[in-house]
PDB file with SEQRES, HELIX, SHEET and CRYST1 records, atoms N, CA, C and O in Angstrom:
SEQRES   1 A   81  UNK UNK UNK UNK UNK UNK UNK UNK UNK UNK UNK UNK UNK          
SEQRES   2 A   81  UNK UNK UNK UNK UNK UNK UNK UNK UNK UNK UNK UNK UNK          
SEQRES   3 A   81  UNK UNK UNK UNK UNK UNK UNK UNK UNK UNK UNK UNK UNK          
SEQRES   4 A   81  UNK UNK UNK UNK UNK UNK UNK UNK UNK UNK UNK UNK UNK          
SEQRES   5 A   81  UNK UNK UNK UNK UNK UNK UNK UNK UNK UNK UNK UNK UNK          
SEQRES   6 A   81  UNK UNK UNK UNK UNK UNK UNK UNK UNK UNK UNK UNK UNK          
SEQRES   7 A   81  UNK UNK UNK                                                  
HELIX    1 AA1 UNK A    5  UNK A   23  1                                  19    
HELIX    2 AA2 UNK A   33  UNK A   38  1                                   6    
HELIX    3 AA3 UNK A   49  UNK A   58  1                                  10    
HELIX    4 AA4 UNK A   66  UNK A   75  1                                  10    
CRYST1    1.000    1.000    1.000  90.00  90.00  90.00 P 1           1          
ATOM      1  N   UNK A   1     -25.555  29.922 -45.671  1.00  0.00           N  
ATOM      2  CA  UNK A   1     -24.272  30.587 -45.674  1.00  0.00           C  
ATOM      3  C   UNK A   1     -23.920  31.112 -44.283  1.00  0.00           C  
ATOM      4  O   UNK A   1     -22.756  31.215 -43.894  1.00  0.00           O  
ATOM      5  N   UNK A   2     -25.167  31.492 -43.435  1.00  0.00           N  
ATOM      6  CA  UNK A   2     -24.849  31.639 -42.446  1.00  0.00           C  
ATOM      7  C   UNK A   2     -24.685  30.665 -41.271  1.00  0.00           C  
ATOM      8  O   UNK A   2     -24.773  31.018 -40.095  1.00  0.00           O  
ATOM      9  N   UNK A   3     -24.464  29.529 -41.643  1.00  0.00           N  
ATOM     10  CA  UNK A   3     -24.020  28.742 -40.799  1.00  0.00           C  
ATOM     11  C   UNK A   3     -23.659  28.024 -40.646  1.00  0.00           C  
ATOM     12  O   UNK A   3     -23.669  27.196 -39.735  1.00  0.00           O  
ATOM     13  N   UNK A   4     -22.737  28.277 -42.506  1.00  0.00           N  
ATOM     14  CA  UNK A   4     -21.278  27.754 -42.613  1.00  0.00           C  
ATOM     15  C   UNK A   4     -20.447  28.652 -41.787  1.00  0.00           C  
ATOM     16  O   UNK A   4     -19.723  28.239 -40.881  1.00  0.00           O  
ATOM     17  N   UNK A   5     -20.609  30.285 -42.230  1.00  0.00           N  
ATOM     18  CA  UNK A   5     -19.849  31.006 -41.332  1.00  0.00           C  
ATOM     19  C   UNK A   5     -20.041  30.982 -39.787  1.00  0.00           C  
ATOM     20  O   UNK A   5     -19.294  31.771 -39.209  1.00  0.00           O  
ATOM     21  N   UNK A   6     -20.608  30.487 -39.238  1.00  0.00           N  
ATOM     22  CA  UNK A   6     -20.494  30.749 -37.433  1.00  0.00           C  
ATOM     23  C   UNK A   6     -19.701  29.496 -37.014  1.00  0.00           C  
ATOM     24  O   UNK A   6     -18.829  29.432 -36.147  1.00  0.00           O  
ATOM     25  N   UNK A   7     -20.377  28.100 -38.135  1.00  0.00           N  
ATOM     26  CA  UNK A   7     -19.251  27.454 -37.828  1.00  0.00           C  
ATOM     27  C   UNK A   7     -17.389  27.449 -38.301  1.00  0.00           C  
ATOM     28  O   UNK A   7     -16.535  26.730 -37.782  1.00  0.00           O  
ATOM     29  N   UNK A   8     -17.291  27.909 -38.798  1.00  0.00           N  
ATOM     30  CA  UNK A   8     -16.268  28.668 -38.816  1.00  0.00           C  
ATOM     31  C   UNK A   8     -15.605  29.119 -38.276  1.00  0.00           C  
ATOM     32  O   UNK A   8     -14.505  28.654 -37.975  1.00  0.00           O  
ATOM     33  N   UNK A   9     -16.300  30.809 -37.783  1.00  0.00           N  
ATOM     34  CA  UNK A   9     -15.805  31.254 -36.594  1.00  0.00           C  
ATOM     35  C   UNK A   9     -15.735  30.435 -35.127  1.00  0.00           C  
ATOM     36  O   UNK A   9     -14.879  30.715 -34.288  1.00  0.00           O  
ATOM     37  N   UNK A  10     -16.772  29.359 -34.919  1.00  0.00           N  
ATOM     38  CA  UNK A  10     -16.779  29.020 -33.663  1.00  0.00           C  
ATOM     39  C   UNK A  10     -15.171  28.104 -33.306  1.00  0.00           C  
ATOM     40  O   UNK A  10     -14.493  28.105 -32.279  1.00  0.00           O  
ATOM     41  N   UNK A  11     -14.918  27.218 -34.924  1.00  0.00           N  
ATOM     42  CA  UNK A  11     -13.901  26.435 -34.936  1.00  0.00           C  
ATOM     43  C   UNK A  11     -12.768  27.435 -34.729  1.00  0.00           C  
ATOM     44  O   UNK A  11     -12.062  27.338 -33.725  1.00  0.00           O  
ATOM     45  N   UNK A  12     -12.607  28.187 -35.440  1.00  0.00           N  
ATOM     46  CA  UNK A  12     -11.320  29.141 -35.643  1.00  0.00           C  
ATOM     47  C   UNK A  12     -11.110  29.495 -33.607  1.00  0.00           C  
ATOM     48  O   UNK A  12     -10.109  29.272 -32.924  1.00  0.00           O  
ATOM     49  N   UNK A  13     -12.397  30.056 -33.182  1.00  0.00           N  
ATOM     50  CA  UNK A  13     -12.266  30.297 -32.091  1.00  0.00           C  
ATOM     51  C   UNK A  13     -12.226  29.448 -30.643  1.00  0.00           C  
ATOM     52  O   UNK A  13     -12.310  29.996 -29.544  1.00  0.00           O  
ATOM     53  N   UNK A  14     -12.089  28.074 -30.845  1.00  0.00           N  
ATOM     54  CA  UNK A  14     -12.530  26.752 -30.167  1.00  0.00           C  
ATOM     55  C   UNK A  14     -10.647  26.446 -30.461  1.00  0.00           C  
ATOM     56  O   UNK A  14      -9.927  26.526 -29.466  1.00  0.00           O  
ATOM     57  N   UNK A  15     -10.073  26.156 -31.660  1.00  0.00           N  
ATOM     58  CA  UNK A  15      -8.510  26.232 -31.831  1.00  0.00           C  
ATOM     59  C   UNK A  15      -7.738  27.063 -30.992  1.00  0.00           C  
ATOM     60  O   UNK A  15      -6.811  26.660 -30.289  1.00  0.00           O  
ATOM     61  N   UNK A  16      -8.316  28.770 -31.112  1.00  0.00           N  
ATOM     62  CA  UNK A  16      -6.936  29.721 -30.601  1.00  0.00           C  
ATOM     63  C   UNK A  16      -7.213  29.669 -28.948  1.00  0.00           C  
ATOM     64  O   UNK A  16      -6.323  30.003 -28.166  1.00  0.00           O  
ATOM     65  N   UNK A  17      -8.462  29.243 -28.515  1.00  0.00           N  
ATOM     66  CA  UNK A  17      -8.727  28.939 -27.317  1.00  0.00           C  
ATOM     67  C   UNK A  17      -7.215  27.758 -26.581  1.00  0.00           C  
ATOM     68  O   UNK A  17      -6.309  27.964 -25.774  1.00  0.00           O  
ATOM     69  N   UNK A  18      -7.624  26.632 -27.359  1.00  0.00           N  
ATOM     70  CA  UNK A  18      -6.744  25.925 -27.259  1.00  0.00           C  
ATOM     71  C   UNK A  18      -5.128  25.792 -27.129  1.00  0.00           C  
ATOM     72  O   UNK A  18      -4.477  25.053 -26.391  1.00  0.00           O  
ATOM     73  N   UNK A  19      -4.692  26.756 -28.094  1.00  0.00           N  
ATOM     74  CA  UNK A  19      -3.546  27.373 -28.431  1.00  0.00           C  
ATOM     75  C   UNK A  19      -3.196  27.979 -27.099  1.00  0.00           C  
ATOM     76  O   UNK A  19      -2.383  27.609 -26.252  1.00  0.00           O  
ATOM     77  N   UNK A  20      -3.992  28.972 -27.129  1.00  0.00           N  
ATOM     78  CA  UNK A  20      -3.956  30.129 -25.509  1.00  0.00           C  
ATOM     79  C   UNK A  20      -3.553  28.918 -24.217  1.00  0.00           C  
ATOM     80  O   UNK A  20      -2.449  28.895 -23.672  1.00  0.00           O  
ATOM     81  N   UNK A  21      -4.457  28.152 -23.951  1.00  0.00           N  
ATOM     82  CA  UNK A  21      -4.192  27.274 -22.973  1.00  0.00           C  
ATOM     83  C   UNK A  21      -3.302  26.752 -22.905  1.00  0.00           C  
ATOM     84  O   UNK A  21      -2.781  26.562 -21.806  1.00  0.00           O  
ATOM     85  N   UNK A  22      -2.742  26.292 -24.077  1.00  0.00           N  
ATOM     86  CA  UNK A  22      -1.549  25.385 -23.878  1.00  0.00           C  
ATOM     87  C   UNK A  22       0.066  26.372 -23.710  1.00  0.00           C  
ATOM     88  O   UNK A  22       1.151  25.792 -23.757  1.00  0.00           O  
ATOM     89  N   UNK A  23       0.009  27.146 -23.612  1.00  0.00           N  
ATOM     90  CA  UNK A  23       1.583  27.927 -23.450  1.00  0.00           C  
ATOM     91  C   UNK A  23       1.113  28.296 -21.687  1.00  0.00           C  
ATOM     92  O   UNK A  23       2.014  28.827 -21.037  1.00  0.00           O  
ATOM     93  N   UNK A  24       0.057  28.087 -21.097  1.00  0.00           N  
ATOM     94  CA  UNK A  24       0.390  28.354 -19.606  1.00  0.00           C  
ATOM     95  C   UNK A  24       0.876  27.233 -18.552  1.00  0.00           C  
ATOM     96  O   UNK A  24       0.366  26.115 -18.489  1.00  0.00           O  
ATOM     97  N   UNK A  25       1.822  27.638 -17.818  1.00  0.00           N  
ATOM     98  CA  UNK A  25       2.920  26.602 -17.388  1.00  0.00           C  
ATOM     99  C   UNK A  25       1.894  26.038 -16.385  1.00  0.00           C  
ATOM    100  O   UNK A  25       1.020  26.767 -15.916  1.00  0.00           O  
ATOM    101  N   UNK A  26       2.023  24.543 -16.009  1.00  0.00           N  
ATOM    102  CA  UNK A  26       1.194  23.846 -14.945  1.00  0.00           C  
ATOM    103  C   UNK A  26       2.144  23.891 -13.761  1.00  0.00           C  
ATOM    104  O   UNK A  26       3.298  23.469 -13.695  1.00  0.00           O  
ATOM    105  N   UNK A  27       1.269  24.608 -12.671  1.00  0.00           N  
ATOM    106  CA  UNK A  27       1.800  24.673 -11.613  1.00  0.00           C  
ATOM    107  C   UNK A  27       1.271  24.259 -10.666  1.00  0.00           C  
ATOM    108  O   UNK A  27       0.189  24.605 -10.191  1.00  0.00           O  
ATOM    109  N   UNK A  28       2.764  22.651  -9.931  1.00  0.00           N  
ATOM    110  CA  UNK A  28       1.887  21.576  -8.995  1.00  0.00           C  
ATOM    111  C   UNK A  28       1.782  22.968  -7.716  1.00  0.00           C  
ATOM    112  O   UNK A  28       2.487  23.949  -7.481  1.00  0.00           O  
ATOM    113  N   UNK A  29       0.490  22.390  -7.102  1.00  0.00           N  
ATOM    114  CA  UNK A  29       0.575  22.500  -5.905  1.00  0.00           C  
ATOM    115  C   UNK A  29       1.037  22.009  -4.685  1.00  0.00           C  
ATOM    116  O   UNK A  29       1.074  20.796  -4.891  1.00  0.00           O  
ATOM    117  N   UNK A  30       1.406  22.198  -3.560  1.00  0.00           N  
ATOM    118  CA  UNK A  30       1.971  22.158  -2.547  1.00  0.00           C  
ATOM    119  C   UNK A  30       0.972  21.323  -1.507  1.00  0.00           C  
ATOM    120  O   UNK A  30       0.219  22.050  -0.859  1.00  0.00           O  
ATOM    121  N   UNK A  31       0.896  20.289  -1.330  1.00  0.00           N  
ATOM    122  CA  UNK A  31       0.159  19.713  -0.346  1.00  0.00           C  
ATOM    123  C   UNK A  31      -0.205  20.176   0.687  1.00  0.00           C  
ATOM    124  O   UNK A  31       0.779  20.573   1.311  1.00  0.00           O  
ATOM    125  N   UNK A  32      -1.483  20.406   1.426  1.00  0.00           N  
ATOM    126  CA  UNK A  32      -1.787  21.370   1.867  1.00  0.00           C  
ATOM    127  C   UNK A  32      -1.222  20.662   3.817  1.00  0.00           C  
ATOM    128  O   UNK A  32      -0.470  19.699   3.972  1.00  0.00           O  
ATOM    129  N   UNK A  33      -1.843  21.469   4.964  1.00  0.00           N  
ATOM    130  CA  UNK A  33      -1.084  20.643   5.836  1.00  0.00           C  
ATOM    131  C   UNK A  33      -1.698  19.652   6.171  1.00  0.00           C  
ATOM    132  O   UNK A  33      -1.097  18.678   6.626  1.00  0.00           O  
ATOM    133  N   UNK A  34      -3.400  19.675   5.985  1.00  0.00           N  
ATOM    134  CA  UNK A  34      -3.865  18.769   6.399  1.00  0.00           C  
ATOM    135  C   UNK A  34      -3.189  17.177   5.399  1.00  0.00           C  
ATOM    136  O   UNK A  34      -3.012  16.129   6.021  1.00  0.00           O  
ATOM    137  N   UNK A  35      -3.000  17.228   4.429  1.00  0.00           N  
ATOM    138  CA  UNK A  35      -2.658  16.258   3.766  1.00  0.00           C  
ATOM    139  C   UNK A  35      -1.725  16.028   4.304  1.00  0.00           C  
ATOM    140  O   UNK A  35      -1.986  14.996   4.922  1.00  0.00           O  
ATOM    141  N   UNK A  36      -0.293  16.428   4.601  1.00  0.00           N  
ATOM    142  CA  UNK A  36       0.417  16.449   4.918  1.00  0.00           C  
ATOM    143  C   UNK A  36       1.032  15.313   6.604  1.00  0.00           C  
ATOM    144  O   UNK A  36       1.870  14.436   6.817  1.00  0.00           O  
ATOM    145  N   UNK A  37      -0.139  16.156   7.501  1.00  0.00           N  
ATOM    146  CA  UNK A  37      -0.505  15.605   8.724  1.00  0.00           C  
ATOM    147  C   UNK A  37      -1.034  14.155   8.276  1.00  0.00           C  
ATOM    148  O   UNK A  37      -0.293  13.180   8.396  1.00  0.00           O  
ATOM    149  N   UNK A  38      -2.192  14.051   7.812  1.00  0.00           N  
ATOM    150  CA  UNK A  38      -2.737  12.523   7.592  1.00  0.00           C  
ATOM    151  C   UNK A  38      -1.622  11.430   6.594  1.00  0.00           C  
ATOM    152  O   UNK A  38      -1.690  10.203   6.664  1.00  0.00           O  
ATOM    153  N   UNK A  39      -0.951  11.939   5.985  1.00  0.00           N  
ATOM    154  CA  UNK A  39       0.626  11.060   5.664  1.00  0.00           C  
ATOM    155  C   UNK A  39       1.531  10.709   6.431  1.00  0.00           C  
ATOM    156  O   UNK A  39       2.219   9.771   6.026  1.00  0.00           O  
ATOM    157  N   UNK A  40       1.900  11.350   7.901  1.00  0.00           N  
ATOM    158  CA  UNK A  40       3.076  11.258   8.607  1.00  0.00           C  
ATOM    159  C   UNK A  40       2.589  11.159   9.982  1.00  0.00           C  
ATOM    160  O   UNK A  40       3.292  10.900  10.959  1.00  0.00           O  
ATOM    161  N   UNK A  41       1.144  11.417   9.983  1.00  0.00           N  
ATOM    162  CA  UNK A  41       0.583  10.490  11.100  1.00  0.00           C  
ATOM    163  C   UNK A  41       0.723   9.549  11.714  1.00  0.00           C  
ATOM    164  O   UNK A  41       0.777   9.620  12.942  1.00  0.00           O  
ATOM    165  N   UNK A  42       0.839   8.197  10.954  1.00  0.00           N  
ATOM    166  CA  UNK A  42       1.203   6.937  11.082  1.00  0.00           C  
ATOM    167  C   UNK A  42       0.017   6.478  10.583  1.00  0.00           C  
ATOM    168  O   UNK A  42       0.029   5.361  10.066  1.00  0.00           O  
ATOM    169  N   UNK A  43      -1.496   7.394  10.646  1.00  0.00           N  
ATOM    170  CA  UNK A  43      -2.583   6.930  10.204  1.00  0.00           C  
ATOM    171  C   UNK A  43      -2.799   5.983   9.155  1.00  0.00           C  
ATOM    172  O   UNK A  43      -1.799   5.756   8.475  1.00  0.00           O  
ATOM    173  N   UNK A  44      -3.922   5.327   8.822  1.00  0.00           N  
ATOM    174  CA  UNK A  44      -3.942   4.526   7.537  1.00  0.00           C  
ATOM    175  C   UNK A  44      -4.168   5.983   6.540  1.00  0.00           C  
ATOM    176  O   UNK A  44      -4.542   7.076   6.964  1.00  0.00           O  
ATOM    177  N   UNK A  45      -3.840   5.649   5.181  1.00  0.00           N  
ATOM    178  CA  UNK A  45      -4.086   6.377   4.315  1.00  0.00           C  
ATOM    179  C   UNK A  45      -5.364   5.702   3.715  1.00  0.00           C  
ATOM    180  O   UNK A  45      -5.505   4.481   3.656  1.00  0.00           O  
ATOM    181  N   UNK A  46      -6.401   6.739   3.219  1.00  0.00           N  
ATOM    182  CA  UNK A  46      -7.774   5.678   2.503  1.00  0.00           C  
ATOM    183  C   UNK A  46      -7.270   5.706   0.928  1.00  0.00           C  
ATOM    184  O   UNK A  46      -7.375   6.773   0.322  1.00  0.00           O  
ATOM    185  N   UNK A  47      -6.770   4.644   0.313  1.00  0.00           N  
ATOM    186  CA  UNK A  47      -6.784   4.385  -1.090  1.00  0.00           C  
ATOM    187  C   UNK A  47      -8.126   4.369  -1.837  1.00  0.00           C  
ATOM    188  O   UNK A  47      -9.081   3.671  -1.497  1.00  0.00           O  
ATOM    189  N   UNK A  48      -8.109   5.203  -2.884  1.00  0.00           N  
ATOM    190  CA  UNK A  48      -8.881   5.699  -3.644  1.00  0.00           C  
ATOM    191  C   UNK A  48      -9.485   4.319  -4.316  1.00  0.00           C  
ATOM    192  O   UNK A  48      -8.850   3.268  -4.229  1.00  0.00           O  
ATOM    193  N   UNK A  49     -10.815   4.396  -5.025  1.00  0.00           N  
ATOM    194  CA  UNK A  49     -11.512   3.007  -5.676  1.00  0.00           C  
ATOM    195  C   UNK A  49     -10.645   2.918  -7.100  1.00  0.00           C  
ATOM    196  O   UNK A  49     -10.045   1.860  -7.294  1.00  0.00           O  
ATOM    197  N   UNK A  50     -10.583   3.566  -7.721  1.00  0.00           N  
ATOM    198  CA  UNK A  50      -9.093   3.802  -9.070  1.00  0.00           C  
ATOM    199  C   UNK A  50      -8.011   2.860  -8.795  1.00  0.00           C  
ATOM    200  O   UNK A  50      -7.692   1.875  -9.461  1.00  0.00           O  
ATOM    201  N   UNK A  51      -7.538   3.268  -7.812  1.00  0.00           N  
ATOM    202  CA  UNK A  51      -6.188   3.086  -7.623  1.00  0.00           C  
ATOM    203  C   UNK A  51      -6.055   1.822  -6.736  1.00  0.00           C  
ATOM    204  O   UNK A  51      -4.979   1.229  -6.810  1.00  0.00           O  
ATOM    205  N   UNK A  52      -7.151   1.261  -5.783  1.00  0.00           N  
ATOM    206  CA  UNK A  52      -7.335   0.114  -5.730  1.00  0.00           C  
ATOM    207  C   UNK A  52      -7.422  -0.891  -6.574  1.00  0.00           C  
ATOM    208  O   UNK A  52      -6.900  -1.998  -6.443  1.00  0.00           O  
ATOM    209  N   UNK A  53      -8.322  -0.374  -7.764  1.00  0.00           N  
ATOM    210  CA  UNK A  53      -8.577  -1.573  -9.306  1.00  0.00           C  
ATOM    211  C   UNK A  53      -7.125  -1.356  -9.740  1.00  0.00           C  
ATOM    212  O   UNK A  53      -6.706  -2.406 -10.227  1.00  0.00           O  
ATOM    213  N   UNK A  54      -6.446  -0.648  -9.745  1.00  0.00           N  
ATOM    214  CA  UNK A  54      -4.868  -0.542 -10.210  1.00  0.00           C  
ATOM    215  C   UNK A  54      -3.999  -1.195  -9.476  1.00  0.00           C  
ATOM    216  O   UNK A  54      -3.026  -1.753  -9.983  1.00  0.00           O  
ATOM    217  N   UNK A  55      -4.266  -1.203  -8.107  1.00  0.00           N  
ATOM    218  CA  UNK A  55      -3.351  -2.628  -7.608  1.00  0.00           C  
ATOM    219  C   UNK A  55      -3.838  -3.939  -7.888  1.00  0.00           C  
ATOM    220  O   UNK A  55      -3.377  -4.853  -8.572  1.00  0.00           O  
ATOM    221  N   UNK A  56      -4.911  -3.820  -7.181  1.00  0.00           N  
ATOM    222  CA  UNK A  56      -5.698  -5.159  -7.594  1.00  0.00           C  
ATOM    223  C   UNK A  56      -5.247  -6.061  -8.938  1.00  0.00           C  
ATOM    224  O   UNK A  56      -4.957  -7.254  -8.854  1.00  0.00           O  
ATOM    225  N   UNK A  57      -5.235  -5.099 -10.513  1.00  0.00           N  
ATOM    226  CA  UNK A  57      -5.123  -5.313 -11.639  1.00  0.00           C  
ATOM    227  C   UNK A  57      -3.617  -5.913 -11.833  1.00  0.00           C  
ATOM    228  O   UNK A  57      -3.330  -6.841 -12.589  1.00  0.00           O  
ATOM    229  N   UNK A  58      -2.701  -5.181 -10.980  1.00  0.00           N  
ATOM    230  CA  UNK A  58      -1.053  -5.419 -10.769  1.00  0.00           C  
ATOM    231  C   UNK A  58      -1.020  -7.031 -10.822  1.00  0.00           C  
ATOM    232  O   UNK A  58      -0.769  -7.765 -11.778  1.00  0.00           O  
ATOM    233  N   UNK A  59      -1.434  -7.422  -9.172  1.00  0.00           N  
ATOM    234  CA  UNK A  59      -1.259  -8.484  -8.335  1.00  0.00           C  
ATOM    235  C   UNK A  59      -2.374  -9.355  -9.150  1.00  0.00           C  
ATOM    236  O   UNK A  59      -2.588 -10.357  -8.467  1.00  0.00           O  
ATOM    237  N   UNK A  60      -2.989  -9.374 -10.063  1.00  0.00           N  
ATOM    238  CA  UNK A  60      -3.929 -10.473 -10.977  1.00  0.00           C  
ATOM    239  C   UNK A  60      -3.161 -11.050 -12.394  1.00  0.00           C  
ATOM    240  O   UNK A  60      -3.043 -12.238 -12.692  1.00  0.00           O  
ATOM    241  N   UNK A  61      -2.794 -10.171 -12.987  1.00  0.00           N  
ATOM    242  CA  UNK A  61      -1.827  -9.925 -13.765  1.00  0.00           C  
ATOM    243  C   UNK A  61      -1.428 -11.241 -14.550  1.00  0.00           C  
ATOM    244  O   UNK A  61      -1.461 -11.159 -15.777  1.00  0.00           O  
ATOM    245  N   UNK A  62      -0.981 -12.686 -13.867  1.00  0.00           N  
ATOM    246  CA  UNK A  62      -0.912 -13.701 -14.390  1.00  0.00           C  
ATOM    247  C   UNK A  62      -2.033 -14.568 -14.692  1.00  0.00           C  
ATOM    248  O   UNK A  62      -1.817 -15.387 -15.585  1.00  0.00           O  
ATOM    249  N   UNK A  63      -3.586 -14.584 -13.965  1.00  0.00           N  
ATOM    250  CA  UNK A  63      -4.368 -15.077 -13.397  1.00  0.00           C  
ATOM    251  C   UNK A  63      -5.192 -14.845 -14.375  1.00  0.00           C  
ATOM    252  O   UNK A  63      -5.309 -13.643 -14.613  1.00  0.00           O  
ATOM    253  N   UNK A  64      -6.072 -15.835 -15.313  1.00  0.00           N  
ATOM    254  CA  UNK A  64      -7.349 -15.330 -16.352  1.00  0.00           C  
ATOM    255  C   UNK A  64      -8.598 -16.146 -16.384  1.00  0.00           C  
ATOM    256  O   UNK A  64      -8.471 -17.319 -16.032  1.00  0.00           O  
ATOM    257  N   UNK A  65      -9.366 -15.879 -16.617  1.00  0.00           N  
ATOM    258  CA  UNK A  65     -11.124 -16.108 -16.369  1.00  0.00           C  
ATOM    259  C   UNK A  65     -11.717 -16.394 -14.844  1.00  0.00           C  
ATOM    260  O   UNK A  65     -11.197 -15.522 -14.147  1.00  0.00           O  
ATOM    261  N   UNK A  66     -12.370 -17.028 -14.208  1.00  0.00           N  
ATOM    262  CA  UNK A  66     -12.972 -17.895 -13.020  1.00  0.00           C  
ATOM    263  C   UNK A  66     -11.432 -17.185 -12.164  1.00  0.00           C  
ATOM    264  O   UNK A  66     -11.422 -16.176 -11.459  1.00  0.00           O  
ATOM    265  N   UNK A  67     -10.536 -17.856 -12.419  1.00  0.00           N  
ATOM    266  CA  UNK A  67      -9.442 -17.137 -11.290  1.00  0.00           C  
ATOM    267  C   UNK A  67      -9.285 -15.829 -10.949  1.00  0.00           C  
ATOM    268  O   UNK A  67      -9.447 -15.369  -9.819  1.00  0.00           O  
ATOM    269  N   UNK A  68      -8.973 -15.237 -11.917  1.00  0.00           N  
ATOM    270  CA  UNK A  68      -8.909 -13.887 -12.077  1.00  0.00           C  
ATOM    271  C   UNK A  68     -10.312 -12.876 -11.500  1.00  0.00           C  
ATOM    272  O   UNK A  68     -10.149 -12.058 -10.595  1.00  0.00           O  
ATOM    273  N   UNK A  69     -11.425 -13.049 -12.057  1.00  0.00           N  
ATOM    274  CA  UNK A  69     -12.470 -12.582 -11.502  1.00  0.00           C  
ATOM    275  C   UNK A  69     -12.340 -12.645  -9.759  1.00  0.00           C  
ATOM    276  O   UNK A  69     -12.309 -11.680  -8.995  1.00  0.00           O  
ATOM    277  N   UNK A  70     -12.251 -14.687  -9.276  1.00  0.00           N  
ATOM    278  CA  UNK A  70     -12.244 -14.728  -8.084  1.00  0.00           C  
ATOM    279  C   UNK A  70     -11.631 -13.908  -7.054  1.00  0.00           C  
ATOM    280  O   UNK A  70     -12.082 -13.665  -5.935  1.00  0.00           O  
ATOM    281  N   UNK A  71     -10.131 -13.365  -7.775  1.00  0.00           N  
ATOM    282  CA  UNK A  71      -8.691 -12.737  -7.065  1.00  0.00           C  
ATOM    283  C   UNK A  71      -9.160 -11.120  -6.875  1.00  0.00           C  
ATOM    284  O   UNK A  71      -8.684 -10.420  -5.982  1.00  0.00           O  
ATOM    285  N   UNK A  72      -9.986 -10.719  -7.675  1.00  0.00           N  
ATOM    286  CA  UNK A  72     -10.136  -9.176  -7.962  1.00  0.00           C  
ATOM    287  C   UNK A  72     -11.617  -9.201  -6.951  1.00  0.00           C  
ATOM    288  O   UNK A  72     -11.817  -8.327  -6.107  1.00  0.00           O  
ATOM    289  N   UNK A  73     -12.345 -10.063  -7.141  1.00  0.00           N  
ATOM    290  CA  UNK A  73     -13.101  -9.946  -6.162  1.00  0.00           C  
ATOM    291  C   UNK A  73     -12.897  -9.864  -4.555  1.00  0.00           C  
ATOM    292  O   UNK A  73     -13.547  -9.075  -3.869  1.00  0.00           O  
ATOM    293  N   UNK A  74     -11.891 -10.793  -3.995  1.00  0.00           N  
ATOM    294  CA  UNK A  74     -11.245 -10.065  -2.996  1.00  0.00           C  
ATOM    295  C   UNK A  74     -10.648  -9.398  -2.866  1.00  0.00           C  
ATOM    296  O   UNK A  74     -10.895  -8.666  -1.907  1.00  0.00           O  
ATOM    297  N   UNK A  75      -9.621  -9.146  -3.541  1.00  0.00           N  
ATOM    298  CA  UNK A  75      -9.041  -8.119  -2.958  1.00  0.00           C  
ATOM    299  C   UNK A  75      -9.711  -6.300  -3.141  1.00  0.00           C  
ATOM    300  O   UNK A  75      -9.570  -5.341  -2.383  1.00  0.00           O  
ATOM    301  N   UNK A  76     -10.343  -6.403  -4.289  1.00  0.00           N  
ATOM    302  CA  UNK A  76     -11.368  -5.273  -4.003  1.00  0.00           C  
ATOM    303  C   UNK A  76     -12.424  -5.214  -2.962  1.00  0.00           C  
ATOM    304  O   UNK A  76     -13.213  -4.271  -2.930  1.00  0.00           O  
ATOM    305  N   UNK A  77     -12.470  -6.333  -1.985  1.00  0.00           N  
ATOM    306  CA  UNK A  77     -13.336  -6.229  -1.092  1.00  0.00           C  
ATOM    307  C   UNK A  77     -12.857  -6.255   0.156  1.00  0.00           C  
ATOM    308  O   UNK A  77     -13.591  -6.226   1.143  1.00  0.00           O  
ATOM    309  N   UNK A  78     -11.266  -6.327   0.217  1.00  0.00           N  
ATOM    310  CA  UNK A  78     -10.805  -6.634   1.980  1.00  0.00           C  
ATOM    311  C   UNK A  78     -10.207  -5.243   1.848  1.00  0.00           C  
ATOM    312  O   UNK A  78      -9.534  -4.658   0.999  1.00  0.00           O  
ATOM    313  N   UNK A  79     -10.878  -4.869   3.373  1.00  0.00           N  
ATOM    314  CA  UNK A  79     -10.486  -3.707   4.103  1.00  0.00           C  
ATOM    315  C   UNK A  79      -8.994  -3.632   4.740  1.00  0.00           C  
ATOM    316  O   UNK A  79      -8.330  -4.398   5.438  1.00  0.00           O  
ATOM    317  N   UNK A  80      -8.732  -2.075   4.053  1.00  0.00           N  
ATOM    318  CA  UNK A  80      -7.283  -2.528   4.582  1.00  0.00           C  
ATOM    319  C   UNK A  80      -7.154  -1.544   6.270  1.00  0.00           C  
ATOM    320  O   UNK A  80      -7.216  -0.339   6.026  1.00  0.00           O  
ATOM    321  N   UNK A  81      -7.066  -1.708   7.133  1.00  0.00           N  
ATOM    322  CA  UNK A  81      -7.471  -1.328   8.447  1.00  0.00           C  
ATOM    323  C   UNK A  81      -6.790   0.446   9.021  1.00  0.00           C  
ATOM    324  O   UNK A  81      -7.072   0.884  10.136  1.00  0.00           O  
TER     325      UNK A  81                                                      
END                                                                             
């Protein structure tokens, strides 16, 4: 019995947790300057490994088995300078 009730309470209290969180407004932040500087630099920007498989995935898109593998294999591997 006692541990039907804790689970219980833990759920009841794991919900209003939830509840609580969700009415606080998300507030973006402001890019800081260094970010800022390395954007308008002219510098290269370093694209993230994510967001590389997300282009990569774009530009494959028509391309399936042996091709497709081949296409994602380069271009996940050429440096962009």
């Amino acid at each position: 019995m006692k541990v039907l009730t804790m689970l219980v309470l833990a759920s009841v209290l794991g919900m209003s947790s939830a509840v609580a969180r969700a009415d606080v407004p998300v507030v973006k932040k402001a890019p800081t300057a260094k970010a800022q500087a390395a954007t308008t630099d002219g510098a290269p920007v370093k694209v993230s490994q994510q967001d590389k498989m997300r282009l990569c995935a774009k530009q494959a898109s028509g391309k399936k088995g042996a091709e497709r593998k081949a296409f994602m294999k380069t271009c996940l591997s050429t440096k962009k300078a």
